[in-house]
C-alpha positions as CSV (number, residue, x, y, z in Angstrom):
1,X,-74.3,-36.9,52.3
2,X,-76.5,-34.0,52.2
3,X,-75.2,-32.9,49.1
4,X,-76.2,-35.5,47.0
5,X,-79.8,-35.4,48.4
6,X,-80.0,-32.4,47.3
7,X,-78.4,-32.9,43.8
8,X,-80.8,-35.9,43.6
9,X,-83.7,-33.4,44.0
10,X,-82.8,-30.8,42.0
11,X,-82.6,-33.1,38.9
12,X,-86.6,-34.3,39.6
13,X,-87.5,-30.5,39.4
14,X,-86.3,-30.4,35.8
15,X,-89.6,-30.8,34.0
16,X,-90.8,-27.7,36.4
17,X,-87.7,-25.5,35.5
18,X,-88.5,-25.8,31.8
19,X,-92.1,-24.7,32.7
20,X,-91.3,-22.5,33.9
21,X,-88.7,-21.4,31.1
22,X,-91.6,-21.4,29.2
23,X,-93.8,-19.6,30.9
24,X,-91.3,-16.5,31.1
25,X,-90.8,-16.6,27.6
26,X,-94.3,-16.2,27.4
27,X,-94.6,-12.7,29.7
28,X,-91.9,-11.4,28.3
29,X,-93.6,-11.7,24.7
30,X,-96.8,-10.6,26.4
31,X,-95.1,-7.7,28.3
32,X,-92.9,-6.8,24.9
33,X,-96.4,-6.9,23.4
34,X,-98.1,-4.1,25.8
35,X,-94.8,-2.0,26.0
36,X,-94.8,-1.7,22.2
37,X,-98.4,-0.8,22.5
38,X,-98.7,2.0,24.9
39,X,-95.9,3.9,22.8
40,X,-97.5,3.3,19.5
41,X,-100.9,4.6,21.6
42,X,-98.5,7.7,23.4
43,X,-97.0,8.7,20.0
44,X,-100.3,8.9,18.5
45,X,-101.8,11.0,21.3
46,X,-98.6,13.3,21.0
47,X,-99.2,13.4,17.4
48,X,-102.6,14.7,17.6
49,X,-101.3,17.4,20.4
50,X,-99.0,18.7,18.0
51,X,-98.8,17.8,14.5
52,X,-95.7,20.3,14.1
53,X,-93.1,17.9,16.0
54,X,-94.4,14.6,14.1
55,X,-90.6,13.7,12.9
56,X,-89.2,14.0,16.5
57,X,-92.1,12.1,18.1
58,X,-91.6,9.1,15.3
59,X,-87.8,8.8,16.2
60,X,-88.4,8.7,19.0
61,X,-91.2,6.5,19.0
62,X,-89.3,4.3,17.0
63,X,-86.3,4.0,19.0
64,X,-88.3,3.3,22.3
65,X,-89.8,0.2,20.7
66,X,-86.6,-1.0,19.6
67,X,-85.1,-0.9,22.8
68,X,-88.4,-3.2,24.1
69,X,-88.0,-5.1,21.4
70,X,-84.5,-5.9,22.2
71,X,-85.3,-6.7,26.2
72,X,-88.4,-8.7,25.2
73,X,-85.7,-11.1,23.0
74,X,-83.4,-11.1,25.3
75,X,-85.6,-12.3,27.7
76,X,-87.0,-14.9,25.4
77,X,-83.0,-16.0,24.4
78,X,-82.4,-16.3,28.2
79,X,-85.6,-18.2,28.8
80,X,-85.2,-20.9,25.9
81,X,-81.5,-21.2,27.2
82,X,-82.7,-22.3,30.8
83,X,-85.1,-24.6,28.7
84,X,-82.6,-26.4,26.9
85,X,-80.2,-26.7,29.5
């Protein structure tokens, strides 16, 4: 009997799940966003430090936002899925 008291309730909390879908989506773009930031603002502070290693420090630069980029979508994929479902 308890069981489907609580099934009842979980489907009224729908609406708040996909808020709160949402709402991640929206950190994670938001956290993909600052991530992406502070190495673009480290590279360029490395750069200036030493001019001589400028290919290294772009690959690697590069390579770092990638990998953010790929959480930050992830995130989002994972996010909308909850939101459809």
């Amino acid at each position: 009997m308890s069981l489907l008291t609580l099934l009842q309730a979980a489907s009224d909390l729908t609406a708040i799940g996909k808020m709160g879908a949402g709402i991640g989506a929206g950190i994670a773009a938001i956290g993909a966003g600052l991530g992406i930031g502070n190495i673009g603002k480290s590279a360029l502070e490395s750069l200036a430090r030493q001019p001589e290693v400028s290919g290294d420090i772009r690959t690697n630069m590069i390579l770092m936002a990638a990998f953010v980029e790929g959480v930050a979508l992830f995130a989002i994929v994972v996010c909308l899925l909850i939101a459809i479902a």
